[in-house]
VOKOLKE-393630 format. One record per atom (N, C-alpha, C): residue number from 1; atom name; z, x, y; residue in one letter. Coordinates in Angstrom, 3 decimals. Each point is the difference from the previous one (the first is absolute). Layout:
// residues N
(NUM,CA,(Z,X,Y),A)
...
***
This chain:
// residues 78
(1,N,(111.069,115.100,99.029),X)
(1,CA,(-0.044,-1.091,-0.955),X)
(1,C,(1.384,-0.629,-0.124),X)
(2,N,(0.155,-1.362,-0.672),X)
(2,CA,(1.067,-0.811,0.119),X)
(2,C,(0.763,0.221,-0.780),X)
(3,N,(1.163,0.030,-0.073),X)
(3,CA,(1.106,0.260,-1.159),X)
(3,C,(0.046,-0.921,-1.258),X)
(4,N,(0.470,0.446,-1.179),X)
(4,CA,(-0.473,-1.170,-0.881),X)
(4,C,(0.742,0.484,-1.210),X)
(5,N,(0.176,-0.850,-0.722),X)
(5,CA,(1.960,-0.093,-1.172),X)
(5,C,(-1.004,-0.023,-1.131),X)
(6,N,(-1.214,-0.905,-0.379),X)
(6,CA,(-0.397,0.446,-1.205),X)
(6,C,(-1.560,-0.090,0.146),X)
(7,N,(-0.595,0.902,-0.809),X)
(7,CA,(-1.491,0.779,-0.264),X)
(7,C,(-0.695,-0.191,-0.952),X)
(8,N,(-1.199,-0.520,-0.552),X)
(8,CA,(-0.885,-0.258,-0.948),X)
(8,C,(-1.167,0.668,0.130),X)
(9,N,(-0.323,0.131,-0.812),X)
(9,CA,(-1.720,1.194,0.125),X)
(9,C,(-0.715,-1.169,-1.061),X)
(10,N,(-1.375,-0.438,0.921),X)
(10,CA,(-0.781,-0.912,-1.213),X)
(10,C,(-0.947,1.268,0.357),X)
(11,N,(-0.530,0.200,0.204),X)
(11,CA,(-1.156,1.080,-0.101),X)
(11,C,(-0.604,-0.165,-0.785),X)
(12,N,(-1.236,0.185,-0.266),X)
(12,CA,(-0.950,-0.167,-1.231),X)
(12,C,(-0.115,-1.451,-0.819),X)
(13,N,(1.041,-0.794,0.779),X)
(13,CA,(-0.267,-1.136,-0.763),X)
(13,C,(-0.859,-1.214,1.091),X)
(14,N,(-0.694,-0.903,-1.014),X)
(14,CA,(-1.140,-0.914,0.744),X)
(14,C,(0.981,-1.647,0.372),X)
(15,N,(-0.663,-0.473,0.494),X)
(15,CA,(0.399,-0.886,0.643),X)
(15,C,(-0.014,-1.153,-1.180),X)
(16,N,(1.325,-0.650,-0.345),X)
(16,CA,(1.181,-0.635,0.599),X)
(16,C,(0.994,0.980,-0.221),X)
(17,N,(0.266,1.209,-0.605),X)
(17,CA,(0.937,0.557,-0.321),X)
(17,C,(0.931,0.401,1.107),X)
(18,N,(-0.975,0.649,0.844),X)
(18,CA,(1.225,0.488,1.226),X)
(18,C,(0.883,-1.000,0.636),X)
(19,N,(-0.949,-1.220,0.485),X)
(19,CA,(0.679,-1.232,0.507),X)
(19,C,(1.275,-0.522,-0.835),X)
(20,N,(-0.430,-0.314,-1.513),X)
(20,CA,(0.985,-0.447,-1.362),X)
(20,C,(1.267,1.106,-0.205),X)
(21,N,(-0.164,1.535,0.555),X)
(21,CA,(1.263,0.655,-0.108),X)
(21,C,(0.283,-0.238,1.326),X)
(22,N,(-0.641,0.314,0.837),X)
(22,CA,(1.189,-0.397,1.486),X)
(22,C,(0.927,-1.195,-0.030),X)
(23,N,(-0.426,-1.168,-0.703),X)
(23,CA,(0.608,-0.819,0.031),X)
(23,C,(1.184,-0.452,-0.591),X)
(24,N,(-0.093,0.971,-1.696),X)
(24,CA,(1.022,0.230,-1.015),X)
(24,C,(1.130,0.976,0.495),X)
(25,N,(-0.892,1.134,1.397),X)
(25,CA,(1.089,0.670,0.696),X)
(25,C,(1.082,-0.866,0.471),X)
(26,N,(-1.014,-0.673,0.708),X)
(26,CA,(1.093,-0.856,1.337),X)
(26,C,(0.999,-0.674,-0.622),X)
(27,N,(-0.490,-0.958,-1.523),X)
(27,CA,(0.899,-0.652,0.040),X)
(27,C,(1.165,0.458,-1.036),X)
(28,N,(0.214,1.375,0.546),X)
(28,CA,(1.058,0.416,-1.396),X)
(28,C,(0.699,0.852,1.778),X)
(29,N,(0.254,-0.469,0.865),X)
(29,CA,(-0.170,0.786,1.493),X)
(29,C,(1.105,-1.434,0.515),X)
(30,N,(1.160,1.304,0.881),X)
(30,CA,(0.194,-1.255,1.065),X)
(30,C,(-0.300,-0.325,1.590),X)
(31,N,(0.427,-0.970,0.093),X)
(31,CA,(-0.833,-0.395,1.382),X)
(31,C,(0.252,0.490,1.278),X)
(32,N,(-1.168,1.124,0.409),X)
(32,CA,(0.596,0.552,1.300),X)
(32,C,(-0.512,1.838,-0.479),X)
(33,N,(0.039,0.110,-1.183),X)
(33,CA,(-0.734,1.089,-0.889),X)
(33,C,(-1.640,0.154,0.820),X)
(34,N,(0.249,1.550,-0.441),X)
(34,CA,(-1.690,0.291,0.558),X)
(34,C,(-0.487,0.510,-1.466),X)
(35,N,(-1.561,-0.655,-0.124),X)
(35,CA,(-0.687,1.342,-0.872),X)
(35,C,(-1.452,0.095,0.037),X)
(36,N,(-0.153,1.737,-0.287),X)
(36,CA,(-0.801,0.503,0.463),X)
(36,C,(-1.435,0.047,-1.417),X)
(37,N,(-1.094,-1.161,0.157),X)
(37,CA,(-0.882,0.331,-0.906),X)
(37,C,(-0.929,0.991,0.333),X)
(38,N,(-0.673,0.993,-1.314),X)
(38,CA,(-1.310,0.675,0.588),X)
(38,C,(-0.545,-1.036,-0.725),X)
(39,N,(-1.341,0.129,0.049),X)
(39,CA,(-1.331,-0.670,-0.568),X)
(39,C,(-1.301,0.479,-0.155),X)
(40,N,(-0.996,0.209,-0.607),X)
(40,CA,(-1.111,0.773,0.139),X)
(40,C,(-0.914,-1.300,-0.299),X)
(41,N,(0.126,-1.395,-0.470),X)
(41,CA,(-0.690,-0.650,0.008),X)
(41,C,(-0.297,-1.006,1.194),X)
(42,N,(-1.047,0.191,0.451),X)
(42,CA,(-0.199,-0.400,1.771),X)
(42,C,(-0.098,-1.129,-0.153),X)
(43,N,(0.307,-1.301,-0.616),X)
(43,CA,(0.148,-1.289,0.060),X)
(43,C,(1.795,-0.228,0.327),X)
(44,N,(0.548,1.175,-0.538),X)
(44,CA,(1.568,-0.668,0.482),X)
(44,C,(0.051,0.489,1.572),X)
(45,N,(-0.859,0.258,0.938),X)
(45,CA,(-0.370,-0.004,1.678),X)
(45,C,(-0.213,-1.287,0.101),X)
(46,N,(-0.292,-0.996,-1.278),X)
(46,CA,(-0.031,-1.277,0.685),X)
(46,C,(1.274,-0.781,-0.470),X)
(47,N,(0.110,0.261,-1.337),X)
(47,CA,(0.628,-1.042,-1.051),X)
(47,C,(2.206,0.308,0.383),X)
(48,N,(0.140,1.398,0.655),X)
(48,CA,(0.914,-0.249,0.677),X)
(48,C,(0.042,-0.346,0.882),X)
(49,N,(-0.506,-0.210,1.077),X)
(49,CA,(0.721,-0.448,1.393),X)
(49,C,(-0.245,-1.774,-0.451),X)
(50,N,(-1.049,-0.302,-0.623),X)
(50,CA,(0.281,-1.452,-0.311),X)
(50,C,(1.040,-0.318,-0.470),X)
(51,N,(0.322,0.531,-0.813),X)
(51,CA,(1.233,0.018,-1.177),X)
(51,C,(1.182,0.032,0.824),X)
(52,N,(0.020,0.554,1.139),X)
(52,CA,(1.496,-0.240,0.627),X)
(52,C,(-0.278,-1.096,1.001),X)
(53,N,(-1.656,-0.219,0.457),X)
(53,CA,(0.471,-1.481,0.932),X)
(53,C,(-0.004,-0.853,-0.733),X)
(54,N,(-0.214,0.160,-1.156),X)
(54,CA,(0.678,-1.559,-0.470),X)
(54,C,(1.467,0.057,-1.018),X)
(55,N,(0.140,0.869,0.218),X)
(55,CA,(1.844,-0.147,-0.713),X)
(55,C,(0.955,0.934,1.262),X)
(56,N,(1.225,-0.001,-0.372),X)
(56,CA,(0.826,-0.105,1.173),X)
(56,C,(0.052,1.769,0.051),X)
(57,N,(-0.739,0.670,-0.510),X)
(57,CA,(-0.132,1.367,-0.361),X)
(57,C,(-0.667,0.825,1.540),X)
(58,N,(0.442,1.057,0.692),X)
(58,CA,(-0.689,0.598,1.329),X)
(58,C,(-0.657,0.898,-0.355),X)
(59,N,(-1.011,0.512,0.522),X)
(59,CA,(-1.104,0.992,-0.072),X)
(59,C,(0.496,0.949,1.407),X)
(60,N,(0.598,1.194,-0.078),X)
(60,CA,(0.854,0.806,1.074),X)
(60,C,(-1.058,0.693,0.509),X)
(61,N,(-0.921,0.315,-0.904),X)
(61,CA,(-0.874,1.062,0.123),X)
(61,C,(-1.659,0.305,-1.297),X)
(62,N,(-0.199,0.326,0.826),X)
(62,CA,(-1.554,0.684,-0.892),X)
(62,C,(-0.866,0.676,0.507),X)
(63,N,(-0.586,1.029,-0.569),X)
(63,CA,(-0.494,1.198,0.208),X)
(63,C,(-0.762,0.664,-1.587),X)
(64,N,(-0.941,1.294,0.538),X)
(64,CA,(-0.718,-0.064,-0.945),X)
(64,C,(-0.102,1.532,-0.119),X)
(65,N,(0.453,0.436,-0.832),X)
(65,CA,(-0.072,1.892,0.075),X)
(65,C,(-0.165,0.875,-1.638),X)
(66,N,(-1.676,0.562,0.298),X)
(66,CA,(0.072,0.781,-1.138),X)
(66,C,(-0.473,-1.239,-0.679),X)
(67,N,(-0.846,-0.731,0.162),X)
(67,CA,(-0.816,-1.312,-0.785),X)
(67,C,(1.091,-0.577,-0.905),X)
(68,N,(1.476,0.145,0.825),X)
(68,CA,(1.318,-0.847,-0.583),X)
(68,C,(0.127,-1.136,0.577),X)
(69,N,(0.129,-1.109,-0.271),X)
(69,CA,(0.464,-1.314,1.204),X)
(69,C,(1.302,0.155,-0.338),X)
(70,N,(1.436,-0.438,0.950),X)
(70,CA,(0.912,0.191,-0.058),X)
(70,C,(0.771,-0.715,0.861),X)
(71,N,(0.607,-1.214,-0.384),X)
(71,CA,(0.774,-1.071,0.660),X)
(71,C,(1.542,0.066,0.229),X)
(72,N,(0.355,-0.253,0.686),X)
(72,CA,(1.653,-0.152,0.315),X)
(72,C,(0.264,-1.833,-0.020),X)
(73,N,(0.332,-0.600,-0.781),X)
(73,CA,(0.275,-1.089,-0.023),X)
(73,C,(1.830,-0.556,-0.039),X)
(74,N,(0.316,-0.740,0.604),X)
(74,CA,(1.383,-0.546,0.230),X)
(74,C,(0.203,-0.908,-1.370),X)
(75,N,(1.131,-0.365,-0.756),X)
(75,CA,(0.173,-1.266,-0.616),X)
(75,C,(0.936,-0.682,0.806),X)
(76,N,(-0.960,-0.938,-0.040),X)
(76,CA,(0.488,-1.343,0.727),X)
(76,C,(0.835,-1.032,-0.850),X)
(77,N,(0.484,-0.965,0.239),X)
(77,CA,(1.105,-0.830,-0.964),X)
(77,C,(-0.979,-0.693,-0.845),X)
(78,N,(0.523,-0.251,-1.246),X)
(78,CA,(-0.766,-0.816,-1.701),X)
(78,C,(-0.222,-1.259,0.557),X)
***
């Protein structure tokens, strides 16, 4: 798995939440930063990787272990 500077656990929470903290992650994050979300709500399998093609944000990675979803995302510049 990919290396990564800061970590959030949404687990148990429903959808918009996981998406709405990844995003409060990133933008307290500087650019070039990795971080690593879990997720247990299977809509952020969609609602992140959208979420980074449309802002300058990278999706490094994703994978799914132990009914965890778990992203490696880049911040990209504001």
């Amino acid at each position: 798995m990919s290396n990564f500077d800061t970590e959030i656990d949404t687990s148990g929470l429903n959808c918009p939440l996981p998406l709405l903290k990844t995003k409060k992650a990133l933008a307290a994050m500087s650019e070039g930063e990795r971080l690593r979300v879990i997720a247990t709500d299977r809509g952020a399998f969609i609602d992140i990787p959208v979420y980074c093609e449309i802002s300058s944000h990278k999706l490094i990675e994703s994978s799914e272990s132990d009914n965890k979803l778990i992203f490696i995302l880049e911040k990209g510049s504001d």
